[in-house]
Backbone as CSV, one residue per row, in Angstrom:
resi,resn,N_x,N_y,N_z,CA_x,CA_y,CA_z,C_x,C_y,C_z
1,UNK,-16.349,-171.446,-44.262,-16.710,-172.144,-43.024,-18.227,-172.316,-42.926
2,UNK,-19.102,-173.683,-42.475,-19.941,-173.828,-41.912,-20.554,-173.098,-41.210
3,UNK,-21.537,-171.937,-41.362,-22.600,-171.343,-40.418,-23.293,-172.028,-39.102
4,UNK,-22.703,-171.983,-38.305,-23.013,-172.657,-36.980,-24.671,-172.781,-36.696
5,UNK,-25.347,-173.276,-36.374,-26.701,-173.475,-36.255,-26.716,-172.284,-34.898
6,UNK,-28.071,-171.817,-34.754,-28.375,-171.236,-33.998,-29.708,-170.843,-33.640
7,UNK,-30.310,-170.610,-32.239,-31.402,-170.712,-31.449,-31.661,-169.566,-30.564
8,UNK,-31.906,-168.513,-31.264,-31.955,-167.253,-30.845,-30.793,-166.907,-30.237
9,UNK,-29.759,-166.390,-29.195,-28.426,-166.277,-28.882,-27.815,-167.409,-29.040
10,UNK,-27.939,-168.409,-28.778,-27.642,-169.901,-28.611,-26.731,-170.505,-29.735
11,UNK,-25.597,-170.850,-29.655,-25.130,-171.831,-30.382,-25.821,-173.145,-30.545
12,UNK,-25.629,-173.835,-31.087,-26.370,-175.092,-30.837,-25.259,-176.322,-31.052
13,UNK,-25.150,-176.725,-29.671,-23.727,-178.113,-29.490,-24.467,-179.282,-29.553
14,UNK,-26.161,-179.462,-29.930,-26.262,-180.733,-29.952,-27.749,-180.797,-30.146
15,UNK,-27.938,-181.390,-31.577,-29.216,-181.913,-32.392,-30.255,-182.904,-32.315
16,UNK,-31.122,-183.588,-31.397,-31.194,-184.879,-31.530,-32.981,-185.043,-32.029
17,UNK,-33.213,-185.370,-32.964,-34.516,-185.719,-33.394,-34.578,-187.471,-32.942
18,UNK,-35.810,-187.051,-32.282,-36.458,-188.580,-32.098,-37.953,-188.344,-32.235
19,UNK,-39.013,-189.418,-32.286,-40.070,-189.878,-32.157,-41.006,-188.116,-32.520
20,UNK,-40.266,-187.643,-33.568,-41.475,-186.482,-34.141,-41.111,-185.484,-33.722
21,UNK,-40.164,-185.245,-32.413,-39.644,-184.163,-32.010,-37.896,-183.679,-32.127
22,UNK,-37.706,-182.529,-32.668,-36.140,-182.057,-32.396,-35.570,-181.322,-30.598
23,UNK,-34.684,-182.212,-30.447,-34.472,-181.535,-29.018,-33.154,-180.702,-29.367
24,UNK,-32.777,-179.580,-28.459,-31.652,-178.157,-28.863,-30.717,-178.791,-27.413
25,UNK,-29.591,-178.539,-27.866,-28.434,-178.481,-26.621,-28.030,-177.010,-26.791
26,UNK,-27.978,-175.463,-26.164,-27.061,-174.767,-26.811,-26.827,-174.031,-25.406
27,UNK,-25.481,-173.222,-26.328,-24.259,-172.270,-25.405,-24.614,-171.239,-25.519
28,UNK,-24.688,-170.246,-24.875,-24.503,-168.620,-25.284,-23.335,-168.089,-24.115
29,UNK,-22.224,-167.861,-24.759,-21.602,-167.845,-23.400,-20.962,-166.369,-23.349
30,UNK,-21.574,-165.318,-23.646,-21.601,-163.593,-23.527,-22.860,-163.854,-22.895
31,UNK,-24.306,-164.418,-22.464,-24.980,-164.400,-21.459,-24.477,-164.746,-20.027
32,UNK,-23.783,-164.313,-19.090,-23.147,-165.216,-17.825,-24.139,-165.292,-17.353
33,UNK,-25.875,-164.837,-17.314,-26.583,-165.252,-16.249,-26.964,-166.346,-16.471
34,UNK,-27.153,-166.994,-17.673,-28.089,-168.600,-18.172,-27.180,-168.971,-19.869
35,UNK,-26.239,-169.078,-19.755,-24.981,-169.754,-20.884,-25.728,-170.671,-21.433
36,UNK,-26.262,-171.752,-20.515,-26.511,-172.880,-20.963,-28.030,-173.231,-21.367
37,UNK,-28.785,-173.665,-22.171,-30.157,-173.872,-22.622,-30.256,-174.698,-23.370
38,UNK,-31.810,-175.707,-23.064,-32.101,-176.800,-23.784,-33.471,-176.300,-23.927
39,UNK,-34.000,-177.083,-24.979,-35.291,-176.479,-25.884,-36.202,-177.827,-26.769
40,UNK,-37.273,-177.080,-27.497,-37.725,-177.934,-28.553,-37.375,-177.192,-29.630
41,UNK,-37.492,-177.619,-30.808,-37.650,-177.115,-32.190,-39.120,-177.545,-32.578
42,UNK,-39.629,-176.310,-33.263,-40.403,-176.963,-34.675,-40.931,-176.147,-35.562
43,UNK,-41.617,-175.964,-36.388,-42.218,-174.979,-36.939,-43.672,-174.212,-37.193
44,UNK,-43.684,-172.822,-36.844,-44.667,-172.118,-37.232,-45.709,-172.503,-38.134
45,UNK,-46.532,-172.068,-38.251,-47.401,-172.163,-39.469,-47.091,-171.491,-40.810
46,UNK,-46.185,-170.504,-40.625,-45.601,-170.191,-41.547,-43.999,-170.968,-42.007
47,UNK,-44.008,-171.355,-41.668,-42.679,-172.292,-41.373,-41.381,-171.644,-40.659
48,UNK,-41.413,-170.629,-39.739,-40.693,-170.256,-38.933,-40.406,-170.944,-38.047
49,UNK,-38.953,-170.956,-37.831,-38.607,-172.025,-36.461,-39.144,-171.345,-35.274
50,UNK,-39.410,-172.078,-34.174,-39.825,-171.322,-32.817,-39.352,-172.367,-32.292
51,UNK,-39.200,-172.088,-30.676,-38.457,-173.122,-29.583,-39.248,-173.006,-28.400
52,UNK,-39.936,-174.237,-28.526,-40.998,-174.148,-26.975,-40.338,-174.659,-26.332
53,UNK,-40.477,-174.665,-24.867,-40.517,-175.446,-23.454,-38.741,-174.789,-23.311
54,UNK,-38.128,-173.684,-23.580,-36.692,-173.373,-23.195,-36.633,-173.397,-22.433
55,UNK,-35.593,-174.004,-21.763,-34.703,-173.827,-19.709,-33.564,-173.098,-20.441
56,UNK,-33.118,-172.282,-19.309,-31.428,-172.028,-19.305,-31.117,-171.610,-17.803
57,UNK,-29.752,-171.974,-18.087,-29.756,-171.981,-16.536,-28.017,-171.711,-16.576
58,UNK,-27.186,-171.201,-15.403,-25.743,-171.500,-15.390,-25.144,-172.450,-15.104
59,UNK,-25.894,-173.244,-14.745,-24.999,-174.985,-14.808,-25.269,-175.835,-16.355
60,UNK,-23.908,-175.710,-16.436,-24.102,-177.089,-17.664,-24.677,-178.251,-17.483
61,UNK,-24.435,-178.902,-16.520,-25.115,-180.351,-15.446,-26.581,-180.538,-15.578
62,UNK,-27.152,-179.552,-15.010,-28.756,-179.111,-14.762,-29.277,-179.057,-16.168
63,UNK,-28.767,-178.445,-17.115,-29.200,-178.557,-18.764,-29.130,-179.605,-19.228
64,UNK,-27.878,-180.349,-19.235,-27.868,-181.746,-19.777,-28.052,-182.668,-19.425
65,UNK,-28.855,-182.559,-18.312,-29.509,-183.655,-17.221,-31.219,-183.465,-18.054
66,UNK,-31.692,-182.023,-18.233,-32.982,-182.003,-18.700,-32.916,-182.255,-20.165
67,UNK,-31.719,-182.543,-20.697,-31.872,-182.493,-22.186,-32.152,-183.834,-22.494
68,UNK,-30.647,-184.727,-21.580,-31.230,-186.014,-21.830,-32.368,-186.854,-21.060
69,UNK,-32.773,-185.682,-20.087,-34.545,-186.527,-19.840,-35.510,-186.477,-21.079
70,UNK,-35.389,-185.304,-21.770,-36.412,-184.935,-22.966,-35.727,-186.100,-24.021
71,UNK,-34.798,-186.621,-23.945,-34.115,-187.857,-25.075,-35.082,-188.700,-24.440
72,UNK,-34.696,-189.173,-23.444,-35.162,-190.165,-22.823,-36.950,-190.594,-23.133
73,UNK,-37.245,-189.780,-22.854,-39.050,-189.264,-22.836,-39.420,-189.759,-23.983
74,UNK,-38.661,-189.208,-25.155,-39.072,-189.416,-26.945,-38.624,-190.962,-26.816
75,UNK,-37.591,-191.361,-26.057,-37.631,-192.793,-26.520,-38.253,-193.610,-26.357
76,UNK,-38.953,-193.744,-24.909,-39.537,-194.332,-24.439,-40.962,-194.186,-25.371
77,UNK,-41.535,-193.274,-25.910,-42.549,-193.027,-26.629,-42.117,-193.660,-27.843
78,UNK,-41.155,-194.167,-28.521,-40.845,-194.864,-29.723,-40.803,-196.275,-28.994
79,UNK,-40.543,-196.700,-28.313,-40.233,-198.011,-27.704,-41.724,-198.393,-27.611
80,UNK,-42.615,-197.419,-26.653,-44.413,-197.609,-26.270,-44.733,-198.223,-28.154
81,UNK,-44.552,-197.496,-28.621,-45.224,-197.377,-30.118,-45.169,-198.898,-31.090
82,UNK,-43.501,-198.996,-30.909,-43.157,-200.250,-31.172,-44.005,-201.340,-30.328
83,UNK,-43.714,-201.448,-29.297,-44.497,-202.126,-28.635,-46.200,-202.871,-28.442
84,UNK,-47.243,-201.438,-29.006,-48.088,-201.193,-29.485,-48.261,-202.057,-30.683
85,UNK,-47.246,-201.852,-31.771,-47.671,-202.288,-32.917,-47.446,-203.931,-33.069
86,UNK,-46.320,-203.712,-32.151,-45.913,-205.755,-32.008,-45.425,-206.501,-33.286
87,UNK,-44.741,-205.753,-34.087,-43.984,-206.206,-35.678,-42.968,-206.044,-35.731
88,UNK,-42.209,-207.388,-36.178,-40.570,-207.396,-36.351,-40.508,-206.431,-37.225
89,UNK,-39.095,-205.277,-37.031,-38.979,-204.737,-37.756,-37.887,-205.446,-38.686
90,UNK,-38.307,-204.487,-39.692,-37.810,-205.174,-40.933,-38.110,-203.561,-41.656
91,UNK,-36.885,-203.553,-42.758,-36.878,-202.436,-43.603,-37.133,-202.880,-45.188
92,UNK,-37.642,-202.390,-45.980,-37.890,-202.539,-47.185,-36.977,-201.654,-48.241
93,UNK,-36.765,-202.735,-49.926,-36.343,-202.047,-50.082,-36.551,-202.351,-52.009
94,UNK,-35.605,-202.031,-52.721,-36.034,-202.088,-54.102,-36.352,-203.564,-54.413
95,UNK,-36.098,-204.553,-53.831,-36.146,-206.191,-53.990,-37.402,-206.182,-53.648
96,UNK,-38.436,-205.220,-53.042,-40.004,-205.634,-52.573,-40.580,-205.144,-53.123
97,UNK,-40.344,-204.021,-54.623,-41.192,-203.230,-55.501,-41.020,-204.208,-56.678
98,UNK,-42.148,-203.316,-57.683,-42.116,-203.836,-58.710,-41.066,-202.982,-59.992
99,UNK,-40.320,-203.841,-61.163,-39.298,-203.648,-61.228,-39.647,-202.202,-62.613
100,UNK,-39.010,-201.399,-62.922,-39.002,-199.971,-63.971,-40.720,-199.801,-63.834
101,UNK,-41.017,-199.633,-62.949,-42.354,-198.875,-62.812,-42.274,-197.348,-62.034
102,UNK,-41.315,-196.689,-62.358,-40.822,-195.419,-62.105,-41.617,-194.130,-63.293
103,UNK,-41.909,-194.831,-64.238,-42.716,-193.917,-64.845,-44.320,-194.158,-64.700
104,UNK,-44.975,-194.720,-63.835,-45.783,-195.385,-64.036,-46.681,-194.358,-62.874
105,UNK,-48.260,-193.760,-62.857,-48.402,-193.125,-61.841,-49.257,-193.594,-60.346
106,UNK,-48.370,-193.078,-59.625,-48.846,-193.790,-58.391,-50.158,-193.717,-57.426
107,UNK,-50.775,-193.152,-58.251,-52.753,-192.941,-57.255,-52.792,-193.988,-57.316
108,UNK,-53.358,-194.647,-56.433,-54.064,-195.333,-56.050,-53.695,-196.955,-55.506
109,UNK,-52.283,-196.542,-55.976,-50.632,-197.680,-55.711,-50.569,-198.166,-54.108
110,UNK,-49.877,-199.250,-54.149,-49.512,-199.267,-52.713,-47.768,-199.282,-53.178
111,UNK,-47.168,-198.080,-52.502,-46.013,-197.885,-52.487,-45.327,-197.997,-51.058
112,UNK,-43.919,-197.801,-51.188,-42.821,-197.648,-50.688,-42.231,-196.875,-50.622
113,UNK,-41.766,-195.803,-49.202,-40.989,-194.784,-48.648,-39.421,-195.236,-48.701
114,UNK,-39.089,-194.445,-49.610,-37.707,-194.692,-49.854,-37.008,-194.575,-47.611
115,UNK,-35.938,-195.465,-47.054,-35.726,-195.677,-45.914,-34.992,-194.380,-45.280
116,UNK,-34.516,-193.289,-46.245,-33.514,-192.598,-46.257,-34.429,-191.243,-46.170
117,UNK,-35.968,-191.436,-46.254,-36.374,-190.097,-46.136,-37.254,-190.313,-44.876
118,UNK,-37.172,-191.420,-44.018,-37.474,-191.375,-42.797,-36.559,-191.262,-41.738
119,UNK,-36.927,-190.669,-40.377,-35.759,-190.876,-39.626,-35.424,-192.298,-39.080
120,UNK,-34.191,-192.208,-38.362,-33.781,-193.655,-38.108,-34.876,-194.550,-37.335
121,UNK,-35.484,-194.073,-36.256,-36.302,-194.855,-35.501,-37.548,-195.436,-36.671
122,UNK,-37.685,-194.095,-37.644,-38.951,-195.071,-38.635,-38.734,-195.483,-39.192
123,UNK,-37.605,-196.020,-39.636,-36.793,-196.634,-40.914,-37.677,-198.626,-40.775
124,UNK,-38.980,-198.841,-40.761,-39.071,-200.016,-41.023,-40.424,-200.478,-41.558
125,UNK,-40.820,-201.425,-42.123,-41.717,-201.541,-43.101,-42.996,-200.740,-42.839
126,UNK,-43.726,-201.165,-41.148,-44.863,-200.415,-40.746,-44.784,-198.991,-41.346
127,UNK,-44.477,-198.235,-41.359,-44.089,-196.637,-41.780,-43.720,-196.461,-42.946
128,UNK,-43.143,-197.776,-43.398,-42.532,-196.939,-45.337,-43.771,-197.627,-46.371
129,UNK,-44.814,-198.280,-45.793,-45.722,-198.438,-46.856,-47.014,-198.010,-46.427
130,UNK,-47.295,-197.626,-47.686,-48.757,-196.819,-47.676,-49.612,-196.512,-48.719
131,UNK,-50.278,-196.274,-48.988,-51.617,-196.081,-50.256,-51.158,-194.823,-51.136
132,UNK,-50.480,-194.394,-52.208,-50.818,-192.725,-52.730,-51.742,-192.883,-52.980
133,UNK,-52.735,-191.604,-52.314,-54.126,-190.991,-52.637,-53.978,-190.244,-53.664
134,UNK,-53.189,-189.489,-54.087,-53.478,-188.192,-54.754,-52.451,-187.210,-54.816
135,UNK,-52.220,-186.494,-55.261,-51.425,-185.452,-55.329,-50.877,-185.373,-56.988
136,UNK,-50.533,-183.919,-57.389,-49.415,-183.396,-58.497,-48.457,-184.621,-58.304
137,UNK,-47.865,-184.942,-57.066,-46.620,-186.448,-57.599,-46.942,-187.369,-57.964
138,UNK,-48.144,-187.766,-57.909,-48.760,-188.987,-58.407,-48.335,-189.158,-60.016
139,UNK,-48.279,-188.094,-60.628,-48.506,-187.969,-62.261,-46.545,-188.012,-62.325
140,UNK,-46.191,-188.812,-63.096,-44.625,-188.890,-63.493,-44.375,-187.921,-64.435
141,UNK,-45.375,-187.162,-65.228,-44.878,-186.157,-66.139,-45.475,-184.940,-65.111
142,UNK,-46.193,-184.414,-64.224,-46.184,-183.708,-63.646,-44.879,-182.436,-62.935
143,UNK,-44.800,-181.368,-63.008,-43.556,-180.631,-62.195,-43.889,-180.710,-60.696
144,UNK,-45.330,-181.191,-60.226,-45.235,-181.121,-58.706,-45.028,-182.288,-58.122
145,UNK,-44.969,-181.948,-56.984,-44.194,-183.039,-56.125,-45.013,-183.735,-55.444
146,UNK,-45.693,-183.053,-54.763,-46.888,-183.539,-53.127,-47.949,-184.972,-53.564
147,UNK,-47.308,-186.287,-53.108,-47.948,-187.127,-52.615,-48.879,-187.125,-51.464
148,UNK,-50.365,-187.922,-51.510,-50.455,-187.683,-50.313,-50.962,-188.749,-49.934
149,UNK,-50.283,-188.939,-49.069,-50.030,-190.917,-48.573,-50.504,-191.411,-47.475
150,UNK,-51.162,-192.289,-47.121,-51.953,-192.740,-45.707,-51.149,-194.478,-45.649
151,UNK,-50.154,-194.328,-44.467,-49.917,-195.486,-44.098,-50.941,-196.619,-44.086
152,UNK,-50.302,-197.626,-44.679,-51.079,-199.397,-44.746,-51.376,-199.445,-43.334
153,UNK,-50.251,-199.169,-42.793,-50.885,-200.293,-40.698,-51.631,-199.366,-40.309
154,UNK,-51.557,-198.243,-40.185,-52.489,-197.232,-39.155,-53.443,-196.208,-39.608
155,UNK,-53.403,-196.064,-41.099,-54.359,-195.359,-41.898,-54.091,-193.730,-41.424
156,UNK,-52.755,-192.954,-40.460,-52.684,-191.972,-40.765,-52.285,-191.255,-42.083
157,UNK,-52.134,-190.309,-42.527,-51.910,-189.729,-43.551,-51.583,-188.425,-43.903
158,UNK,-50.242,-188.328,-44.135,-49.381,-187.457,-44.556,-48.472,-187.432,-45.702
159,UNK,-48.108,-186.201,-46.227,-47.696,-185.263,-47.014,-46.308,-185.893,-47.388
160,UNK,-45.545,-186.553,-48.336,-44.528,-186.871,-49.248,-44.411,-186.110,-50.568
161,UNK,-42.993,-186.059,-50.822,-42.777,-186.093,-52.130,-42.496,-186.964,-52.958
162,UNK,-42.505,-186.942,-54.270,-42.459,-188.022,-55.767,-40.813,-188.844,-55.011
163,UNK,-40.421,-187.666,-54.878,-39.149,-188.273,-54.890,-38.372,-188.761,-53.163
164,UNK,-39.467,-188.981,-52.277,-39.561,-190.022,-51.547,-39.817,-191.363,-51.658
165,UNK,-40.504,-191.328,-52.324,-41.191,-192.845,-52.912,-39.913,-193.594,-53.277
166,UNK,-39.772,-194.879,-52.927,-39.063,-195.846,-53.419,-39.214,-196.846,-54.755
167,UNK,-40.734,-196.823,-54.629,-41.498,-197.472,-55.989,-42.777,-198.006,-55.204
168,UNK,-43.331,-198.937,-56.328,-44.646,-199.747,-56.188,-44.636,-201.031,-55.791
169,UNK,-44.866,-201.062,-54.202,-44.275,-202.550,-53.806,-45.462,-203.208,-54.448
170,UNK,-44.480,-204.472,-54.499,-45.486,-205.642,-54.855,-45.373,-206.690,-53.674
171,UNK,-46.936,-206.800,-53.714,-47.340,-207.317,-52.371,-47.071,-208.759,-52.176
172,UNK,-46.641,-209.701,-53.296,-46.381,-210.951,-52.940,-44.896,-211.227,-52.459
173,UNK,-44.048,-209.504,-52.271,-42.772,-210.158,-51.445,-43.415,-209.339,-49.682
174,UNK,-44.118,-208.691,-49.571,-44.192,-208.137,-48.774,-44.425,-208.972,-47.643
175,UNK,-44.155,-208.913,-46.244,-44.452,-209.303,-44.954,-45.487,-209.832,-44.570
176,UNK,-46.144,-211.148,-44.297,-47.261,-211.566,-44.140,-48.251,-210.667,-43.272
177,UNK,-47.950,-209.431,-42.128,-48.780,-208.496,-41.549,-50.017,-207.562,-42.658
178,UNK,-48.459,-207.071,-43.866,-48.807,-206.217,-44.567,-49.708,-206.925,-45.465
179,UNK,-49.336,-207.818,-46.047,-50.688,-208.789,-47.039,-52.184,-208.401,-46.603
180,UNK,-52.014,-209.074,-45.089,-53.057,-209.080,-44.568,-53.750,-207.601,-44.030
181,UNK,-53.327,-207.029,-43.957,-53.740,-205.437,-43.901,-54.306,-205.091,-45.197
182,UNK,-53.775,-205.171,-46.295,-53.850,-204.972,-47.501,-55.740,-206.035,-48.171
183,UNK,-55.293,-206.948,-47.724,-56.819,-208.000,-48.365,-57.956,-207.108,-47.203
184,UNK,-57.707,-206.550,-45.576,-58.285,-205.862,-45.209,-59.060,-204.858,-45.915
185,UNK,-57.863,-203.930,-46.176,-58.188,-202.696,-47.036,-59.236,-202.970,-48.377
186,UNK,-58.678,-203.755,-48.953,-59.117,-204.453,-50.145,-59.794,-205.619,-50.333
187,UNK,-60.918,-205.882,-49.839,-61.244,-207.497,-49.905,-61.631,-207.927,-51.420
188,UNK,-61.776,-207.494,-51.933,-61.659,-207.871,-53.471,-60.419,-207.966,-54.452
189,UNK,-60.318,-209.241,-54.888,-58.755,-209.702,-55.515,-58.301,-208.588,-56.380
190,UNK,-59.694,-208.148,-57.488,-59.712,-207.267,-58.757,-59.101,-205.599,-58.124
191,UNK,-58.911,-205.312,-56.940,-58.177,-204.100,-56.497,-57.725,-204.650,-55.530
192,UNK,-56.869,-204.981,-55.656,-55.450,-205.406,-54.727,-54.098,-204.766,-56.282
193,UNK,-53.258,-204.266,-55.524,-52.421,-203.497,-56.745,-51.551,-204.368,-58.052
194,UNK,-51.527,-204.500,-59.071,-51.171,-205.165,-60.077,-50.014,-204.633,-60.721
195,UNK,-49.188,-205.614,-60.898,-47.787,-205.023,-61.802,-48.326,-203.925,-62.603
196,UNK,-47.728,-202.732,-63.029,-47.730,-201.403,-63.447,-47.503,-202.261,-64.957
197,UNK,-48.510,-201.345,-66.043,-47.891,-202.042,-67.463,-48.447,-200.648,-68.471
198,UNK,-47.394,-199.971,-68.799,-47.595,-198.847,-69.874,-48.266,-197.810,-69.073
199,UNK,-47.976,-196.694,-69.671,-49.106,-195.462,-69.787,-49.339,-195.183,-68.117
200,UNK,-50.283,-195.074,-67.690,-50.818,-194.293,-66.415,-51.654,-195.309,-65.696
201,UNK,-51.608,-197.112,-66.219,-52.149,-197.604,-65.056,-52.177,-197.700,-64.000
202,UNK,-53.023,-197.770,-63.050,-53.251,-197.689,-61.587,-53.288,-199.156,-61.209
């Protein structure tokens, strides 16, 4: 049998990640003073789970009234964001890379976040393309993993693995936004990214 998830006494009846945050639904029902509790998830610096902002309370009602305000809250903050950025979404996918450049290493690439290692709300082009800077994944004969990738639209930059990557888009199927972000980044033709050919070109 499945090991039930759990949140210090808490069963946990309900998971919902949105917009960067995990929200907790859970039961403890040998507590009769507060059964019911909703929470955050995330992790320590050591990577220990911890659960900020907990309610519990003995009404089920009162919990799942605050659980789905905290849904609500994250959505509206994905909706703001979207909004913000003002781009049809659109998802990318192996038809926008360039084709057996899987051995090929990716510093300095403009790649593609495979759609399946983002969550659903980021699942669309703004978010799955970005620059590899650097990392052990960069190298295809390498054993490490850690990409380290700074989104095309917003120039933040975070931590992937090799085997996130979808490949090396090539920018003449890409979205007229992203082009133009890209000749931004790059105003010189001679580094704008070039079909991958042998060996360890960049």
């Amino acid at each position: 049998m499945k090991r039930k998830e759990k949140a210090g006494g808490y069963e946990i009846l309900q998971s919902i990640r949105l917009g960067g945050r995990t929200i907790l639904l859970g039961q403890n029902l040998c507590d009769k003073k507060a059964p019911y509790m909703t929470c955050y998830q995330q992790y320590a610096l050591l990577g220990d789970k911890i659960y900020p902002d907990a309610i519990a309370s003995t009404d089920f009602v009162e919990i799942m009234e605050i659980f789905t305000q905290r849904i609500a809250q994250q959505l509206r903050k994905v909706q703001d964001m979207r909004s913000q950025r003002a781009i049809p979404p659109e998802i990318l996918g192996v038809e926008h890379c360039f084709p057996n450049a899987n051995q090929q290493s990716l510093e300095g690439q403009l790649v593609i976040l495979s759609p399946d290692s983002l969550s659903p709300e980021y699942r669309t082009a703004d978010y799955q393309l970005g620059i590899a800077l650097g990392g052990f994944g960069c190298n295809p004969r390498s054993r490490g993993q850690a990409v380290q990738f700074e989104e095309l639209y917003s120039g933040e930059q975070t931590r992937w693995d090799r085997s996130d990557i979808l490949g090396i888009a090539n920018p003449a199927k890409l979205p007229g936004w992203a082009q133009q972000k890209l000749q931004e980044r790059t105003p010189h033709t001679e580094r704008l990214p070039k079909e991958p050919h042998g060996g360890d070109a960049r």
